[in-house]
N, C-alpha and C positions, 0 to 999 in steps of 0.2 A: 566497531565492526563496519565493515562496506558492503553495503547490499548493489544488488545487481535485478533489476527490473526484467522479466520477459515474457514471452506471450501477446501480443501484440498483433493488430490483424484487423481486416477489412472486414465487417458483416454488415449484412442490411441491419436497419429499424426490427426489432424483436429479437433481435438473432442473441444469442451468447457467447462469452467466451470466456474462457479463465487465465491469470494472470499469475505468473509465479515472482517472486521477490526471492532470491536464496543471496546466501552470504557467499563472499567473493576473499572475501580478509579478514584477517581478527588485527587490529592495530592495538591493542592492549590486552597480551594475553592472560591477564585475572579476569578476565571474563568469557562468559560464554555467552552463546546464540540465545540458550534461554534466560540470560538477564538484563533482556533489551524489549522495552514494547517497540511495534514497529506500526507505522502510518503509513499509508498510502495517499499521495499527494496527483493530482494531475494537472496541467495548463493547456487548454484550450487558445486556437492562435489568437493572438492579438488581446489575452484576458490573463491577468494573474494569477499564479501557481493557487490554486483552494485545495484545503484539505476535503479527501473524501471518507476513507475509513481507518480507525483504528484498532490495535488488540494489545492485551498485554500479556505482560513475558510468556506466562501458562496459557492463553489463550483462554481463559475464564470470564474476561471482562473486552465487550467490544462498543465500539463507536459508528455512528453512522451519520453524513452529513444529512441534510432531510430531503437533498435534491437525488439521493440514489438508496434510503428506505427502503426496505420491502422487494427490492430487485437486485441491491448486492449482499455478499457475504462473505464475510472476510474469517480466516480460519488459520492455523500454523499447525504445521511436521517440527519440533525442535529436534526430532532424530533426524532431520533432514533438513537441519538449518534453512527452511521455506516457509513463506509464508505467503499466502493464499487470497486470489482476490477473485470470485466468482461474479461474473456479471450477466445479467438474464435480462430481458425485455431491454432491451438497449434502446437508445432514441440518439435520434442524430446530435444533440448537445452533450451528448457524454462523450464526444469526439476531442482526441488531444492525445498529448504525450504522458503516459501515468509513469509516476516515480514511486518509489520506496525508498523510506528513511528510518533510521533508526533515531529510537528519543533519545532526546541529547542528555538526559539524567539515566544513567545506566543503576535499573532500581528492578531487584525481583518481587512483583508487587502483587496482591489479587488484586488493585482499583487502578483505574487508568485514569493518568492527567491529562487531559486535550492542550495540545499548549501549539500557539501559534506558528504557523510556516518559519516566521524569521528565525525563530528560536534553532530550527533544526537546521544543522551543519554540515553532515554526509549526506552527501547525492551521488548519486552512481547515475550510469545513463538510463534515460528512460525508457520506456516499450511505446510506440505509437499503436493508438485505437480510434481503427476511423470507423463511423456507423453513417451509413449510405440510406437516405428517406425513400 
């Protein structure tokens, strides 16, 4: 599947903003939107792509780096092939370009497996989030 990043946007320090991820393609049509967990990844300039949050396929089972805890929340529509990236109390280091990816193991699963950036192989273009101190 190819996901497509968007929502993206300038706020100050505190501000919020929500981020949408929706499918763009199906490149193997035995599958569906909901037999994919999906991660959201972002790169800050001049810093390497880190993962930020996970969900899996049902949205039952989620991930959260410890540097965005407690201020984001990540969530899926599978009738709406979206999936959901809420961010609150924003601080100027959460600034960057956020991607959405789908896991490279296409598994309808209730546990999620955190597996490292290199691993994941569809990238669609990202949404820029700039947060202004």
């Amino acid at each position: 599947v190819q996901l497509q990043a968007s929502g993206g946007g300038s706020v100050q320090a505190g501000g919020s903003l929500r981020l949408s991820c929706a499918a763009s393609g199906f490149t193997d049509s035995r599958f569906a939107f909901d037999d994919y967990a999906v991660a959201w990844f972002r790169q800050a300039p001049g810093k390497e792509r880190e993962g930020v949050s996970s969900i899996n396929s049902n949205g039952g089972t989620t991930y959260y780096a410890d540097s965005v805890l407690g201020r984001f929340t990540i969530s899926r529509d599978n009738d709406k092939n979206t999936v959901y990236l809420q961010m609150t109390s924003l601080k100027s280091e959460d600034t960057g370009v956020y991607y959405c990816a789908p896991d490279p193991i296409v598994e309808r699963a209730t546990t999620l497996i955190i597996r490292p950036q290199p691993d994941f192989t569809s990238w669609g273009q990202g949404t820029l989030v700039t947060v202004s101190s």
